[in-house]
N, C-alpha and C positions, 0 to 999 in steps of 0.2 A: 504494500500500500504506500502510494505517496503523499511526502508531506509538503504539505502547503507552504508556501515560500515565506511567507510574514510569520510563520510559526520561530521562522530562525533570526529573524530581526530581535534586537533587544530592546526589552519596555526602557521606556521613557523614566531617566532617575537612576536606572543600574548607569553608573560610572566605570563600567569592566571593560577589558576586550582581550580574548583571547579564551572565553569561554565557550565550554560544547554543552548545545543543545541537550534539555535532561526531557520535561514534558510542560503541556501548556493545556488549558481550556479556556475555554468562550472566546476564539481566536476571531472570531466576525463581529466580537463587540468592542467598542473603543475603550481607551485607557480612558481614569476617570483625572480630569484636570488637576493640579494641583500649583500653589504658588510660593507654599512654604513647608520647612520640613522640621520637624521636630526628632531628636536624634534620641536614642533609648538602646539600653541593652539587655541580654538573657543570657543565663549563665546552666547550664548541663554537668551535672556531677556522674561520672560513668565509673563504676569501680564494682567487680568481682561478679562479673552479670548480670548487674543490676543498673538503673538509672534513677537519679534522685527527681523529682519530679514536689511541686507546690500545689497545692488545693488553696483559690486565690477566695479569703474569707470576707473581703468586699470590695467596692470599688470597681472599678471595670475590670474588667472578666468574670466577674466575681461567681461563680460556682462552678467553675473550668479548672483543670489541669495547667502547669506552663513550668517555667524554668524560672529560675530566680533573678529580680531585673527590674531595671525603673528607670528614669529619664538621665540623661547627662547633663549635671549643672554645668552653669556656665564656667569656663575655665575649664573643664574637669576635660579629664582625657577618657577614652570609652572603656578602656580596659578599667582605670582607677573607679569610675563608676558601678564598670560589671563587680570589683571585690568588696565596695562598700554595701551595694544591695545585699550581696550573697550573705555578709557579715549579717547588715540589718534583717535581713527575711529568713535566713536558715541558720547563721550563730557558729558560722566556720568559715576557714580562708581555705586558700586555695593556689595551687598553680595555675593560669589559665592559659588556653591557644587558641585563636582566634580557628574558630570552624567557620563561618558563612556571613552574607549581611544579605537581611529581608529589608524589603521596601512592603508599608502596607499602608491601604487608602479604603475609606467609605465615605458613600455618599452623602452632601450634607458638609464634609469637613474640609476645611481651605488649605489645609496641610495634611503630609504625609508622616508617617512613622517608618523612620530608618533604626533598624534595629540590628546591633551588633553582636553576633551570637559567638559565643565562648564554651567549650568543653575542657573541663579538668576529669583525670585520672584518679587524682588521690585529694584527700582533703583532710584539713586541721581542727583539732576542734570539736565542743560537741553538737549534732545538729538539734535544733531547737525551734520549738514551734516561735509564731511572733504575729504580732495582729492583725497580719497583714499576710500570713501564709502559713499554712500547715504543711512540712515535710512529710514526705512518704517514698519508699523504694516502690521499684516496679521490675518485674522480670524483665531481661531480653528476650525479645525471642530469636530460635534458631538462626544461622548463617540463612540456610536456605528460605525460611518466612520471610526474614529481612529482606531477601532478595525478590521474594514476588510481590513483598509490599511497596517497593520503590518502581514507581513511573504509574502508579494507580490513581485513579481519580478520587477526588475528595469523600464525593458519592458510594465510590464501591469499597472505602476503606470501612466508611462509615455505617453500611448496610452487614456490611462484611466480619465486622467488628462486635463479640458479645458487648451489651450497656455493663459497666463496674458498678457496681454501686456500693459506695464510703459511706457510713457510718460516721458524722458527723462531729462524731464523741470518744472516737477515736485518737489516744496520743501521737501527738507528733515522733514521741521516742520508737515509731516501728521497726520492729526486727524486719531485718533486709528479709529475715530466713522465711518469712510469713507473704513477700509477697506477690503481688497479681502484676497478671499482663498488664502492659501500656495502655491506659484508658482512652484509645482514642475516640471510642464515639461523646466523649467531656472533655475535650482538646476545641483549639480551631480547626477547624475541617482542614486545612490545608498546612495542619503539624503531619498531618498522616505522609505527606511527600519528600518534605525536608527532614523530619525527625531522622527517618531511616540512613540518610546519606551522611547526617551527624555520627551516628552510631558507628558506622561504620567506614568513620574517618575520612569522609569524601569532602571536602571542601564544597561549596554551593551559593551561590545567591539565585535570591528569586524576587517576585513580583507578587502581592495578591492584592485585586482591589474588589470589597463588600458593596454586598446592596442590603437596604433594612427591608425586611420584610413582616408579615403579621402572622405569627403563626399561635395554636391553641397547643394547649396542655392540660392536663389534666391533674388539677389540685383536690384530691380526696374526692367528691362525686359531684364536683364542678369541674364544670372546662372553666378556662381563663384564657381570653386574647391576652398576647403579648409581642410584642418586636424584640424582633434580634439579628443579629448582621449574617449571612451566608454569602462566599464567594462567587462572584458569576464569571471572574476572569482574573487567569493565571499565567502564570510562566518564571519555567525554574531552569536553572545550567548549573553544569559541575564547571566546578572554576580548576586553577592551575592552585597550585600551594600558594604562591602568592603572587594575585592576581595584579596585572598592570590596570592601573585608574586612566580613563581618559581623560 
């Protein structure tokens, strides 16, 4: 099957070149405009087949999965940024190596979120819950899962993917030995493409910009309308180690 030629063009915002095409969706809808960009990072703790992962207790994202990570003050450098969140949110330092940088955008907002993604091997210290994030381990899975899970649409990771369901009340203190796969369907849809490439040391940046939508759920023997953001267009590449800026 052939691919469509703007598949291989790079969105608007990636600063790279020299990167190979990884996967992309909603390639006939246009990028969504932006005029300012707000800089942020996220930090991946990966040690003994496990990855550390935050249950975000408010705030935006707030009942999602994610990495440990918050905005880059001014002056700060992103990396000095990534070890101060990880401190503030999980209560440990870290080696860090720069894995990927996302660009992400919804509709509605006049700036972008450029997000600096970081994976450490080992860590200092103890992890610690904080008001703003409850630590939790997660299995890896297999070489071979990992491998069928990268270049997968949002959709099929999501459909694909048992729901986790946490126990709210649960200490942050979790024995790694206790537990569960990667939550992705309580991730953003579009951790399910990049996560994998982290895990397995690949370098990457991508693109994902949201649309708000209305969708119902179901609270005890009420539905509830509610909004929430789902991607409608993507696009990801595996970078070089270290990638050239234009």
């Amino acid at each position: 099957m052939s691919m469509a030629p703007h598949t291989l063009e790079t969105p608007p915002g990636l600063r790279y070149v020299s990167l190979r095409y990884h996967t992309s969706g909603g390639d006939h809808l246009p990028w969504l405009p932006f005029t300012k960009v707000k800089y942020y990072t996220n930090v991946f703790v990966v040690k003994g087949g496990k990855v550390l992962l935050g249950y975000k207790k408010r705030g935006f994202g707030k009942g999602k999965y994610n990495g440990f990570g918050g905005k880059v003050e001014p002056g700060e450098l992103p990396k000095d940024a990534a070890l101060r969140e990880l401190k503030e949110e999980a209560g440990i330092s870290a080696t860090l190596k720069h894995a990927g940088m996302l660009l992400f955008l919804s509709e509605d907002a006049e700036w972008a979120f450029e997000i600096e993604i970081y994976r450490a091997d080992d860590y200092e210290g103890e992890i610690t819950e904080s008001d703003e994030m409850r630590p939790e381990w997660f299995n890896l899975p297999s070489e071979s899962v990992l491998a069928s899970i990268q270049g997968r649409t949002p959709r099929d990771i999501s459909e694909s993917t048992q729901p986790f369901s946490s126990d709210p009340s649960s200490t942050s203190a979790q024995d790694a030995s206790t537990a569960s796969p990667i939550p992705y369907s309580q991730m953003w849809e579009t951790d399910s493409i990049w996560l994998p490439l982290l895990l397995a040391k690949q370098k990457f940046v991508g693109r994902a910009d949201f649309r708000k939508v209305r969708v119902q759920r179901q609270d005890g023997t009420e539905k509830v309308d509610e909004e929430k953001l789902e991607p409608y267009r993507w696009w990801y590449a595996l970078a070089p180690e270290d990638p050239v800026g234009i």
